[in-house]
C-alpha positions in Angstrom: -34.8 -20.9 5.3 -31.9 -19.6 3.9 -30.2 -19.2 6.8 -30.7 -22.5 8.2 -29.6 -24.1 4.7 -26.2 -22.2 5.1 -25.4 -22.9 8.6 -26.1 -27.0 7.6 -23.7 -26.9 4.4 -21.2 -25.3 6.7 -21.6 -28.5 9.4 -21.5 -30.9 6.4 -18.4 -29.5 5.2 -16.5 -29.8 8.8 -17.8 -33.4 8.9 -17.1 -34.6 5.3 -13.6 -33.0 6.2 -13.3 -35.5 9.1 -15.4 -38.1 7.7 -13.1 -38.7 4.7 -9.9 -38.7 7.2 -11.6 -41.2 9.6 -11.7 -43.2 6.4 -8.0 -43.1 5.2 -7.6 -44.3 8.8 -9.5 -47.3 8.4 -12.3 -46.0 11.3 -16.0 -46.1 11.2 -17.8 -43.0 10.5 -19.8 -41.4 13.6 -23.9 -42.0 13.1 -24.3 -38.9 14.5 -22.4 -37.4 11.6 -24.4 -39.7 9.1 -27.7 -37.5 11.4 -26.1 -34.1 10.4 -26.0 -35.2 6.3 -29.3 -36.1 6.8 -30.4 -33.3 8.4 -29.0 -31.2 5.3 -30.3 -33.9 2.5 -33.8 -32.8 3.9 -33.5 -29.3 4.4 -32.2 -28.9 0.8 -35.0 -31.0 -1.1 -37.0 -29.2 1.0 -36.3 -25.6 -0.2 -36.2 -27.4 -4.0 -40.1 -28.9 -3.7 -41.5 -25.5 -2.4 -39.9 -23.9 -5.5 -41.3 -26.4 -7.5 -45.0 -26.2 -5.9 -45.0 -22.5 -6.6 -44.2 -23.3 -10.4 -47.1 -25.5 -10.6 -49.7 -22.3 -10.7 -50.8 -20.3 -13.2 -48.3 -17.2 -12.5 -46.8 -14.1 -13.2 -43.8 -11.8 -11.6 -43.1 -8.6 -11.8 -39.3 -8.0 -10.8 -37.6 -5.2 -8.6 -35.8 -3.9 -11.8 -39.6 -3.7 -13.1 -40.7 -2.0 -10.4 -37.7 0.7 -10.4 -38.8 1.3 -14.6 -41.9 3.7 -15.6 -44.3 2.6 -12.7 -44.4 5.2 -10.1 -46.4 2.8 -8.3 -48.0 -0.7 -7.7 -50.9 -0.3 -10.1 -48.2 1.0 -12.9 -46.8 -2.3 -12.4 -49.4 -4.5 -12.7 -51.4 -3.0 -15.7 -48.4 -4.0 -18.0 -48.7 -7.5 -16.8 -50.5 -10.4 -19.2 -54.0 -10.6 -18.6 -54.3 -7.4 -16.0 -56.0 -4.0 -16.2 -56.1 -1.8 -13.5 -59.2 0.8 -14.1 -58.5 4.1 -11.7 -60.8 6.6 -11.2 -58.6 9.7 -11.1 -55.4 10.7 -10.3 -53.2 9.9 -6.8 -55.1 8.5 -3.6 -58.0 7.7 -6.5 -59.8 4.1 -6.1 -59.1 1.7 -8.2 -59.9 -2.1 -9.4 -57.4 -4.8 -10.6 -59.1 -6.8 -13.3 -57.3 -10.6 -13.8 -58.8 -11.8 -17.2 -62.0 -9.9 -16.2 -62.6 -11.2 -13.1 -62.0 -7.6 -10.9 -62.3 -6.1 -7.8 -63.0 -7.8 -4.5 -62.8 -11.4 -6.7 -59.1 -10.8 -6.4 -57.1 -12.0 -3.4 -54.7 -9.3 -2.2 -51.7 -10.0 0.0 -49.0 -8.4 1.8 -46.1 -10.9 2.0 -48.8 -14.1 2.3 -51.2 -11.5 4.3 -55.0 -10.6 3.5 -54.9 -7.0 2.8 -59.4 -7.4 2.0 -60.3 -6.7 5.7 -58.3 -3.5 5.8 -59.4 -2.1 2.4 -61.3 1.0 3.7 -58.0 2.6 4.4 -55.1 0.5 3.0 -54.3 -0.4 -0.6 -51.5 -2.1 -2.9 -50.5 1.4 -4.1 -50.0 2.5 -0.1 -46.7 -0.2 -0.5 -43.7 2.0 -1.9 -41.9 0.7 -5.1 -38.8 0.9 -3.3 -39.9 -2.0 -0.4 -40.6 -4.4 -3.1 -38.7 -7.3 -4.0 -41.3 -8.9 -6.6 -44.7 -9.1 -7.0 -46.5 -12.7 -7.8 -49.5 -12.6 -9.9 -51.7 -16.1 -9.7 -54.1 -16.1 -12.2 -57.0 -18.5 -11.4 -55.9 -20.5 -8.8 -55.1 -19.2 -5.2 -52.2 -20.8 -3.3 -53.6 -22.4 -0.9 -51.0 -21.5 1.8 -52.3 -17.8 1.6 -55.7 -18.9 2.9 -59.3 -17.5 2.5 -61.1 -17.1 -0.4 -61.1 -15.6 -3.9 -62.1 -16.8 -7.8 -59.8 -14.3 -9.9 -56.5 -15.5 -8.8 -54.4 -13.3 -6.2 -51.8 -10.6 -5.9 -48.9 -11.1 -3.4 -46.8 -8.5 -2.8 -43.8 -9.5 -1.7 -41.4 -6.7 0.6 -37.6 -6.7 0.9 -35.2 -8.7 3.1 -33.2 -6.0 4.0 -29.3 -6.8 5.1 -28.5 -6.3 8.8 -27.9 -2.4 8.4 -30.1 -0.9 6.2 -31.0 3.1 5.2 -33.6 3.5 2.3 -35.0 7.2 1.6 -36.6 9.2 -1.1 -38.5 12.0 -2.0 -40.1 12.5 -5.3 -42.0 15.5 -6.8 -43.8 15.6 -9.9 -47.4 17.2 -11.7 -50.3 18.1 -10.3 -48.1 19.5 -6.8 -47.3 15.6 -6.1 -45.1 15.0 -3.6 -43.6 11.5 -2.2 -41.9 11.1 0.9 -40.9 7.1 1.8 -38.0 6.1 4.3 -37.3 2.5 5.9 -34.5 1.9 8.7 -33.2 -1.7 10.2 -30.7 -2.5 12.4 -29.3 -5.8 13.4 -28.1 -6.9 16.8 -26.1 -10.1 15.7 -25.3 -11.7 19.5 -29.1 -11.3 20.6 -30.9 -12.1 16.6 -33.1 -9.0 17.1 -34.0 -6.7 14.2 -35.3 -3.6 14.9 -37.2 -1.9 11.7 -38.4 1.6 11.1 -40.4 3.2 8.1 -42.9 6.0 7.3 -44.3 7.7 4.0 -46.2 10.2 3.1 -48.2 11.3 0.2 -50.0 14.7 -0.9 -51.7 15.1 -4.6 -53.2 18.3 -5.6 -54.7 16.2 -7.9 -55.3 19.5 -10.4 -55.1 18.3 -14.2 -57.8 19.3 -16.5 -60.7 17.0 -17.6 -63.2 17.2 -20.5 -66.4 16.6 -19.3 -68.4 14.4 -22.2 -71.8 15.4 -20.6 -71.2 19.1 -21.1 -70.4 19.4 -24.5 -66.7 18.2 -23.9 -66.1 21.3 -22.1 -62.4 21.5 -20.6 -62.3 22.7 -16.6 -59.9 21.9 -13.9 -60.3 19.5 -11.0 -60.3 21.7 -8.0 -61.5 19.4 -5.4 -59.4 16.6 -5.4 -56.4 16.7 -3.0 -55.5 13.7 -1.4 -53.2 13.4 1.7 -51.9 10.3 3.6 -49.6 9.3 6.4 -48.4 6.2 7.2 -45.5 5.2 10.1 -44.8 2.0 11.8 -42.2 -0.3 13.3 -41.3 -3.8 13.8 -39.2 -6.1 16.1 -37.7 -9.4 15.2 -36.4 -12.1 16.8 -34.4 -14.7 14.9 -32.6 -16.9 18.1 -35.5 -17.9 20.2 -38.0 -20.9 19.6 -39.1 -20.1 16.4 -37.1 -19.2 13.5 -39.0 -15.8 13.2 -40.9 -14.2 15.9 -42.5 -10.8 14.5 -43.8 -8.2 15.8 -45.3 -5.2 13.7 -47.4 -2.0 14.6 -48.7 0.5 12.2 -50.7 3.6 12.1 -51.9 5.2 8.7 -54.5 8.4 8.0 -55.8 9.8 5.3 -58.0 12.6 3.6 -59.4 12.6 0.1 -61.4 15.1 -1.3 -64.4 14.3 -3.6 -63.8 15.4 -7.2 -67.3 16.8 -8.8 -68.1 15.4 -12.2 -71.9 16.5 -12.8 -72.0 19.5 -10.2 -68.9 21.7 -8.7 -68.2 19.9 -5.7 -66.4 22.0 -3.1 -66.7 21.1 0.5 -67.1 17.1 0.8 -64.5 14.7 1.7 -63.4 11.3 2.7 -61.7 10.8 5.7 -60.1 7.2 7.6 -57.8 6.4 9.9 -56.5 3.1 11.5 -54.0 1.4 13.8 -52.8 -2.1 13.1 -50.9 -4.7 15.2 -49.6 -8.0 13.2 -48.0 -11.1 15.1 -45.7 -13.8 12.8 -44.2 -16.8 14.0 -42.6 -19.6 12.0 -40.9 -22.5 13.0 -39.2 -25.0 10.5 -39.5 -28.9 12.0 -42.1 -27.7 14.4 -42.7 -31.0 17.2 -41.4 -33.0 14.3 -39.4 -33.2 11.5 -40.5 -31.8 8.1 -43.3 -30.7 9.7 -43.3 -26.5 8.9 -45.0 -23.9 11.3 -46.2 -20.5 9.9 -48.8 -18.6 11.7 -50.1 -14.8 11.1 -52.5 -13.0 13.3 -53.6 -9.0 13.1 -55.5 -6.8 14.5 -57.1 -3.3 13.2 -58.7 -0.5 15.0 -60.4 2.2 12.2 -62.6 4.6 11.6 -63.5 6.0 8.4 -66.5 8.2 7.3 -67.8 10.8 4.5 -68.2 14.5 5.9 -70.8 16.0 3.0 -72.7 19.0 4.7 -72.4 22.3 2.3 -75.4 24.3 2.7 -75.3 24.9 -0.9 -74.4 22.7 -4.7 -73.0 24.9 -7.5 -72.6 24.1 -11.7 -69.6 24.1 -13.5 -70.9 27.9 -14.6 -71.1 29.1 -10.5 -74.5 28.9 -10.0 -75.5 28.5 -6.3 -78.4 26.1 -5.8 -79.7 25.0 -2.6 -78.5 21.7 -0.9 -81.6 18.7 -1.5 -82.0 18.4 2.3 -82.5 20.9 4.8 -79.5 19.7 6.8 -76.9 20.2 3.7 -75.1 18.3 1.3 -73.9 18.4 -2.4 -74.2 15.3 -4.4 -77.2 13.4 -3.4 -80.6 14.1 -0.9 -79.0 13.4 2.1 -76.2 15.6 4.4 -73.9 12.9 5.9 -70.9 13.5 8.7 -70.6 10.0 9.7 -67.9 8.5 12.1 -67.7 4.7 11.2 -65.5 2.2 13.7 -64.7 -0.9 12.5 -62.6 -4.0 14.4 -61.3 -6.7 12.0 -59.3 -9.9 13.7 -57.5 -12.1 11.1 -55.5 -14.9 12.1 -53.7 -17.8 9.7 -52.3 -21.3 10.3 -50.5 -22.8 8.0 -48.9 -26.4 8.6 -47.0 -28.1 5.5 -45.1 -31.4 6.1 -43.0 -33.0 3.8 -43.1 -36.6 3.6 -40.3 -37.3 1.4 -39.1 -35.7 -2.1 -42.2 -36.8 -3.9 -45.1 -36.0 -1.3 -46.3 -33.6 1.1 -48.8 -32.2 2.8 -50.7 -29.1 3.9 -53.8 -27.6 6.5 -54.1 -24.3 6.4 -56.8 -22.3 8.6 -58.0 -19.0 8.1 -60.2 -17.1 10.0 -62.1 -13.2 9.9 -63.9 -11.5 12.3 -65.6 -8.1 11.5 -67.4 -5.9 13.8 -68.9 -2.6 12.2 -70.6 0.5 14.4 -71.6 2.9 12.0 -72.7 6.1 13.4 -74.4 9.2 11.4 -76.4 11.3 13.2 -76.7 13.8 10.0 -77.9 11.3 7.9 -80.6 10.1 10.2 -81.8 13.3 10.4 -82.2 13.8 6.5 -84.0 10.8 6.1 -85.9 11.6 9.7 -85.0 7.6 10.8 -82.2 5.4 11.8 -80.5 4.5 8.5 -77.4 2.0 10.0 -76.9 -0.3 12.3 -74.2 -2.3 14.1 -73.1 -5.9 12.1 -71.2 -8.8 13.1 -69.3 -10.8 10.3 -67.2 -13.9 11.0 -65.9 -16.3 8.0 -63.9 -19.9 8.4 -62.0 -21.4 5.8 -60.5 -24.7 6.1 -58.4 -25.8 3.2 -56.1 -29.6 3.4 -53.6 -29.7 0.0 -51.5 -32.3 -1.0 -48.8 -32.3 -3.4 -46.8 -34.7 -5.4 -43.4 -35.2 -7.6 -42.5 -37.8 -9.8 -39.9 -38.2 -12.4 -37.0 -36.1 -11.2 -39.6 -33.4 -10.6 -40.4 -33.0 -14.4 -44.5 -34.0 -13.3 -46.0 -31.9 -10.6 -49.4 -32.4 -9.4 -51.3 -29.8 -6.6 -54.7 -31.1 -5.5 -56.4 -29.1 -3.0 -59.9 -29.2 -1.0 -61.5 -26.0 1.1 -64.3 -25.9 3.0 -66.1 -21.9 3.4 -68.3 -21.1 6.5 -69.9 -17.9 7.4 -72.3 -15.9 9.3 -73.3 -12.7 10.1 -76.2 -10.0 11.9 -77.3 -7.1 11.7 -80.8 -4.9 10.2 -82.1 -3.7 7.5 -84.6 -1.3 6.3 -86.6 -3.6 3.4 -88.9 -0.5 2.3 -88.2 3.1 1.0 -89.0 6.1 4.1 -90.8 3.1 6.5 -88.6 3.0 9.8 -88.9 -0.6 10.2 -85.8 -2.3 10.4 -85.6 -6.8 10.1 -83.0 -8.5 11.8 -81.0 -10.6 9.7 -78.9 -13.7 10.8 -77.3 -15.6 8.2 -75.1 -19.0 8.4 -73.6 -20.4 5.7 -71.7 -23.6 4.3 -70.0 -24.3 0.9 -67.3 -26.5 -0.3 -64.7 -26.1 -3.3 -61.3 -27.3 -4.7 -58.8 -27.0 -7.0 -56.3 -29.4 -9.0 -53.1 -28.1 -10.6 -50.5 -30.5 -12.9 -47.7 -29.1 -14.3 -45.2 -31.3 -16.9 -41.7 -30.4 -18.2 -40.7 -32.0 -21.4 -36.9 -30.7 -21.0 -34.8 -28.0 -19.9 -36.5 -25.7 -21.8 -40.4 -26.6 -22.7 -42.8 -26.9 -19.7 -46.8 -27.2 -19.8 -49.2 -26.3 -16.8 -53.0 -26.9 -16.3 -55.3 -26.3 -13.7 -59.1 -27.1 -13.1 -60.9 -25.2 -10.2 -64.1 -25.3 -8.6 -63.6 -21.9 -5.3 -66.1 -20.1 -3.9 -65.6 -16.3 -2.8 -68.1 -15.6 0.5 -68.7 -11.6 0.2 -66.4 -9.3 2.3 -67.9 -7.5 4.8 -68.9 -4.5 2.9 -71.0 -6.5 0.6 -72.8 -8.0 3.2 -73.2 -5.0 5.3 -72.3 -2.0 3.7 -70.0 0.8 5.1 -72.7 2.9 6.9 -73.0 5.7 4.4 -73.2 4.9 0.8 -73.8 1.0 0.7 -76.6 -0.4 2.0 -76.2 -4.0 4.0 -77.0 -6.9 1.7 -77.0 -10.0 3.9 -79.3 -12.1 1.6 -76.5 -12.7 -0.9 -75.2 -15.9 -1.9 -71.2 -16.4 -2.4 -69.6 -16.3 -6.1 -68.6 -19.9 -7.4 -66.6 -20.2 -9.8 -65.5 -23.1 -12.0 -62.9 -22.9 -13.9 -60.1 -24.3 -16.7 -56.3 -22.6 -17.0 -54.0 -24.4 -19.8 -50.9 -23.1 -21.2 -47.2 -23.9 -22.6 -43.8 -22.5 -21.6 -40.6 -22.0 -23.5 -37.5 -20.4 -22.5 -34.2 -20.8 -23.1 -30.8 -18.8 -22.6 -29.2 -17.1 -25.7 -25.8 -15.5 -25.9 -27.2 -12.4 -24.7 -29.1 -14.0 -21.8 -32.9 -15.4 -22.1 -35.5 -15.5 -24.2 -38.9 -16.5 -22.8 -42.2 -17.2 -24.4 -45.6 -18.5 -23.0 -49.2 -18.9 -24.1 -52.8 -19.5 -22.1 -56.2 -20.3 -22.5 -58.7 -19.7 -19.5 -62.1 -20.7 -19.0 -64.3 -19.6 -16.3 -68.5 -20.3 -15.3 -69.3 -17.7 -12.8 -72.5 -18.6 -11.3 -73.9 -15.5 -8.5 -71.9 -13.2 -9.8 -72.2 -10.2 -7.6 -72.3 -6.8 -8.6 -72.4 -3.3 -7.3 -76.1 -1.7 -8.0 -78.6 1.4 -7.5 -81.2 1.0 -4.2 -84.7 2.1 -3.6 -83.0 4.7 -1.2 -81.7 7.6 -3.4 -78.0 8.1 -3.7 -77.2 4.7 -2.3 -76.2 1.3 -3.5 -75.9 -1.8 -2.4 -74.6 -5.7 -3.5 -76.9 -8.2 -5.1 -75.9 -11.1 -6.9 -76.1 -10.9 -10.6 -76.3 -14.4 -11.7 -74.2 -16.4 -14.3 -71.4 -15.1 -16.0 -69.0 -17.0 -18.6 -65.8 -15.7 -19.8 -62.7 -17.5 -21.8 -59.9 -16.1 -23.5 -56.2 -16.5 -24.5 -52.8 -14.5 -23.6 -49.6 -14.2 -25.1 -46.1 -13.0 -23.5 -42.8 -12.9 -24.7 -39.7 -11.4 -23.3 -36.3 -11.8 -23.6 -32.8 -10.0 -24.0 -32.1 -9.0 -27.7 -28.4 -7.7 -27.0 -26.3 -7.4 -24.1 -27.9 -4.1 -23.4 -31.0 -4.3 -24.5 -34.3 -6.5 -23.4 -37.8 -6.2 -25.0 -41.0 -7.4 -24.4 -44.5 -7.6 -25.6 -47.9 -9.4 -24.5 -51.6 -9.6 -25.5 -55.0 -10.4 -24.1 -58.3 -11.1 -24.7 -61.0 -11.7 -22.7 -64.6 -12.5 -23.4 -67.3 -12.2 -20.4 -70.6 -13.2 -21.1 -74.2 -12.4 -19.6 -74.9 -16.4 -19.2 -78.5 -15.6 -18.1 -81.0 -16.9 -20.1 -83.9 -15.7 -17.7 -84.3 -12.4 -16.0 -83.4 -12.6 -12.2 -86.9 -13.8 -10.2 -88.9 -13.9 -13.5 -89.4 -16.8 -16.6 -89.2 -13.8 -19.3 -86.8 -14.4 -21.6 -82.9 -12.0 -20.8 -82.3 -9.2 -23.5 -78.9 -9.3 -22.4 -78.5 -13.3 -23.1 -74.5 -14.2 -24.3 -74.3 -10.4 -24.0 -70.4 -8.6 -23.7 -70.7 -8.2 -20.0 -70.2 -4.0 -19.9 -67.6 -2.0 -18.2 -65.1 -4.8 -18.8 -62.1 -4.2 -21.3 -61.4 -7.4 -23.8 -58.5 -6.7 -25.7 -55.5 -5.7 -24.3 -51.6 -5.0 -24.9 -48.2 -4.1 -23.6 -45.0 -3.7 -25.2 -41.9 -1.7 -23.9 -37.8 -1.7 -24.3 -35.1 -1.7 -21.7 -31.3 -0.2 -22.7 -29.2 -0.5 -19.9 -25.0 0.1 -19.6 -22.7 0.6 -16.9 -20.4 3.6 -16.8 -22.6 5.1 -20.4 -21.3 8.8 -19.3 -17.9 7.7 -18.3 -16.8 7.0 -14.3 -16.8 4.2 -12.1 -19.3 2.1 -9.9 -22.4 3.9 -12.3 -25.9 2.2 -14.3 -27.9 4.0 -16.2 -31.3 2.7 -17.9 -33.3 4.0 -20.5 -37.0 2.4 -20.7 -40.0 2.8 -22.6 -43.5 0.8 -21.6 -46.4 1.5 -24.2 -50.1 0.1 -23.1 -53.2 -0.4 -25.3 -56.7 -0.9 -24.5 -59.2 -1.3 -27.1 -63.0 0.6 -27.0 -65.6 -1.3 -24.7 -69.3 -0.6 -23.9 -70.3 1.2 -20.4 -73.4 -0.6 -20.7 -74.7 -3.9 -22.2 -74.6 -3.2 -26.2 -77.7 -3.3 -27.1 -77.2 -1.7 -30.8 -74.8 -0.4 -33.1 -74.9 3.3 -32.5 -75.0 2.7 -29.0 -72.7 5.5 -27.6 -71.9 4.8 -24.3 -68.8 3.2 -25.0 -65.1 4.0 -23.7 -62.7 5.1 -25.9 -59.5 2.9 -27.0 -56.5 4.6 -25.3 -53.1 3.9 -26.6 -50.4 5.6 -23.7 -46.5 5.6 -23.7 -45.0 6.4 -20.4 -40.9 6.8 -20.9 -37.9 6.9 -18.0 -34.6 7.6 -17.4 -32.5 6.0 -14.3 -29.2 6.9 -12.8 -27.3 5.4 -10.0 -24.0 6.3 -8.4 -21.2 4.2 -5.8 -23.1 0.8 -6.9 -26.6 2.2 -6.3 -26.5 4.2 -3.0 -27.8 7.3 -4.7 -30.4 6.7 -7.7 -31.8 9.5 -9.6 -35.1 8.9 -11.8 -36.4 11.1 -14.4 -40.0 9.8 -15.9 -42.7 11.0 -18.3 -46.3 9.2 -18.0 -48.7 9.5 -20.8 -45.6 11.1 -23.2 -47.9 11.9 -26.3 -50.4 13.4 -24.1 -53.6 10.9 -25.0 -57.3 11.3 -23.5 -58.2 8.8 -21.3 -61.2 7.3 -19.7 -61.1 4.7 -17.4 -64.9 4.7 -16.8 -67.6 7.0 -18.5 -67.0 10.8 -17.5 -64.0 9.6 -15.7 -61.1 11.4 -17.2 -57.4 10.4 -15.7 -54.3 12.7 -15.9 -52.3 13.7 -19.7 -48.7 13.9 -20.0 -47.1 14.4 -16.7 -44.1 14.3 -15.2 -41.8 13.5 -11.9 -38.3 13.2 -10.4 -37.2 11.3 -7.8 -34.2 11.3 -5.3 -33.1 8.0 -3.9 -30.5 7.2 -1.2 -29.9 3.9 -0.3 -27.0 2.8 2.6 -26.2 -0.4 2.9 
């Protein structure tokens, strides 16, 4: 877009030029001239009113220099962002859920530049993005743009990548604790005669994974993890065209693998592991003006070959004190009663249109379409045979989301107003087994409709004071994994009903510069009614689990953020949270007796969190030329929460508050081409528990070389 605004101010500038000497001649200016200015007047607003749209949401940003701080990934990023927690379960390659103002996990939209990442979650994650390909990363809290399509309730996650210049080198290797090693590189070239851009990358990632953990159900006895590694390889290229039809034609192919062994907790696992890999082909095209003017084209389309599977097949189980005990089932396996060696493929088509047209400088319009389609063929021959019956079968998922926005701007753009309305449609098939060792499986075909919209205002009472609200009403139709598992630990759940969510965000903005540069202060209240709330549960069938809709959940809360510089070289910030979620049940799920857990802290969910941290940065600070240093410090507080509902006060089950201070040192030389980074994570060495019995890593450490040629 850019671009295009460029090359116009340069043609306005030739014809002013002549336009103002046809004048002092006494001629007529050309009408096609008068077209060109035109041309430019649009393109201009334009690129103003999209800017303005985006500020009309309930939103956060983490910046590159962010990024390049503490964090050593995504996730690091994020958690010291207002209103987010990001619960791992271990150390690198672990899972992990991002929480926005307590509404986690597959309730959050997560993009890739604009692009669902939810279909390709079995083997692809934020924290598989390197730091280093980031340019910012938008965090929309309650409300989903509507240009991203699909569906989601807790806001979204958009991860937005580089635009590198025309000749572009960036590598790096980093080492650090645990045998950690880091290996990321991206290339692009430029062909400026034919437009075409030529991109290259690849990472790669191995973990040990070996700190020590204190296990709480042992008598807080101290062992090392030693089956943890993690290992992944990713590599892909891209080709793009800038000079044809479209202003971007795209092109990207990528391949990624992985291996992740499973950490024991209760018994000494030693043998089983996690395994996936996957093969991706994306298709962009955008078109600014497309068949008429104002009228913006922006289509996305991939496609994703995977297969995925738990191998789990030890003849024997062993205690943390080397006793050998004898697997459950006859054909192996050591954490449950069945062996498993399971080889799942899975197809996932995703394709977006997005179509905005812009009226005039106070109104446009937008119709986006989004569309999934899933096909799962889980296979598990060793399963079967433990349970003596066919356990999974092939599924069919398809979803349709249809979503028509229109915005408008008033009053030199100080009142902005977002009003959008969706329409959800799915279906799916597959079988189930409805009762415990009984080989009958029930086809299940389910079709679905559902409706939802949002509104979004936003009001600026000067230069420096802005307020926002927004009232929701989404709906979030289960990913495919809900509704039909992933063919060896989650059981399909076709029967449930989507999440809606209704929903209020308010809040005020100041900021203003000061002589050192800005200060910047905002506050928010939220408000959300959850109603089929779905949540992850036990089965009949031992060591499996599978989705089932919770019912009503009601959270609200308040945030505060400020940030600013307090002297040329030194910026600070600091922000709070709290969030209150609520068991909003006042009847036990298909029965009229009265709920225990009635306006109930819902459990596992963190309510009061804070960040604070301290950025000194100087040019040249041990003498030279062309050289930054930084010195930062980020410090993160979570306060004690229940694992289960809290049904008394020496209940137990409860997660420790964790106060952690990660620290970092940053060096660049010649302008940034070669950066080194020195950083400390958990500095005073704290215990910490994301979930019950689920230790993460103490103080450790890392060092990173960077090269960057540009």
């Amino acid at each position: 877009m850019m671009k295009n605004i460029n090359g116009k101010v340069a043609t306005v500038m030739i014809v002013a030029l002549a336009a103002a000497d046809s004048f002092a001649q006494g001629d007529y200016f050309d009408e096609s001239q008068i077209k060109e200015l035109e041309e430019v007047s649009i393109v201009a607003k334009r690129s103003e009113i999209r800017e303005m749209r985006e500020a009309a949401m309930p939103v956060s940003v983490v910046s590159v220099k962010q990024l390049e701080g503490t964090t050593t990934n995504i996730n690091d990023a994020l958690a010291r962002t207002t209103g987010v927690t990001v619960r791992n379960t271990g150390g690198v390659g672990s899972a992990s859920r991002i929480s926005v103002r307590g509404l986690e996990g597959k309730r959050m939209g997560i993009y890739i530049d604009e692009a669902a990442m939810g279909q390709f979650s079995d083997y692809l994650s934020l924290n598989d993005v390197p730091t280093d390909m980031i340019e910012r990363i938008e965090i929309y809290k309650g409300i989903v743009p509507y240009r991203f399509g699909g569906s989601a309730l807790g806001g979204a996650v958009n991860v937005v990548t580089k635009e590198y210049p025309p000749v572009y080198l960036d590598a790096s290797y980093e080492i650090a604790s645990f045998n950690t090693h880091k290996v990321n590189s991206t290339f692009k070239r430029t062909n400026n005669k034919t437009g075409l851009q030529f991109g290259l990358g690849g990472a790669f990632v191995y973990s040990d994974n070996d700190y020590k953990m204190t296990l709480q159900n042992l008598n807080n006895r101290v062992v090392e993890r030693n089956h943890d590694a993690y290992r992944k390889i990713m590599g892909g290229g891209s080709l793009k065209a800038t000079k044809w039809y479209f202003d971007e034609a795209k092109l990207e192919l990528i391949y990624m693998n992985n291996k992740k062994e499973i950490q024991g907790i209760d018994f000494d696992i030693r043998e089983a592991y996690s395994h996936g890999q996957a093969g991706i082909a994306a298709v962009t095209l955008k078109k600014d003006d497309f068949i008429a003017d104002g009228l913006d084209f922006d289509f996305d389309a991939s496609y994703s070959y995977g297969q995925n599977g738990l191998c789990d097949k030890a003849p024997y189980r062993y205690d943390w004190d080397g006793n050998r005990y004898n697997s459950v089932s006859a054909y192996g396996g050591e954490q449950g009663t069945y062996a498993s060696d399971s080889d799942n493929r899975t197809k996932d088509l995703v394709s977006k249109l997005n179509l905005n047209y812009l009226l005039n400088k106070h109104n446009s319009f937008n119709l986006n379409l989004y569309g999934t389609r899933t096909r799962q063929n889980p296979k598990n021959e060793l399963m079967d045979l433990s349970f003596g019956y066919e356990t999974n079968f092939p599924s069919k998922m398809s979803s349709f989301t249809t979503g028509f926005s229109y915005d408008l701007t008033l009053l030199n753009g100080k009142f902005m107003s977002a009003t959008t309305i969706k329409h959800f449609f799915f279906s799916s098939q597959t079988k189930v087994l409805e009762h415990t060792f009984v080989n009958s499986p029930v086809d299940l075909n389910t079709k679905k409709n559902y409706w939802g919209g949002s509104e979004s205002l936003r009001y600026k009472f000067n230069k420096k004071l802005m307020a926002k609200a927004s009232f929701s009403s989404e709906v979030r139709i289960p990913t495919s994994e809900e509704l039909v598992g992933n063919g060896y630990s989650i059981l399909p759940a076709t029967d449930l009903e989507p999440e809606r969510c209704n929903g209020l965000n308010a809040g005020m903005i100041y900021r203003r510069q000061n002589k050192f540069g800005f200060f910047e202060a905002e506050v928010g209240y939220f408000f959300n009614d959850l109603h089929d709330m779905i949540r992850y549960q036990a089965d009949m069938i031992p060591t499996m689990a599978r989705y089932a809709n919770f019912g009503t959940v009601r959270s609200k809360g308040v945030e505060l953020d400020i940030k600013g510089d307090a002297a040329p070289i030194l910026y600070l910030y600091a922000n709070a949270t709290f969030q209150d979620l609520r068991d909003h049940r006042e009847h036990e799920n298909g029965s009229e007796a009265a709920n225990p857990t009635y306006n109930k802290r819902m459990p596992n969910i963190p309510y009061i969190l804070a960040n604070g941290g301290l950025e000194f940065h100087k040019a040249n600070l041990f003498g030279g030329e062309n050289q930054n240093s930084r010195f930062l410090v980020d410090a993160s507080y979570i306060h004690e929460y229940f694992y289960d509902f809290e049904m008394s006060k020496y209940q137990d089950r409860k997660i420790p508050s964790s106060f952690t201070i990660d620290a970092g040192l940053e060096h660049s030389f010649k302008d940034d081409s070669f950066i080194l980074s020195f950083k400390v994570k958990n500095l005073t060495d704290r215990t910490v528990y994301s979930e019950l019995n689920r230790p993460l890593p103490g103080r450790n450490f890392s060092f990173k070389f960077r090269y960057v040629m540009k």
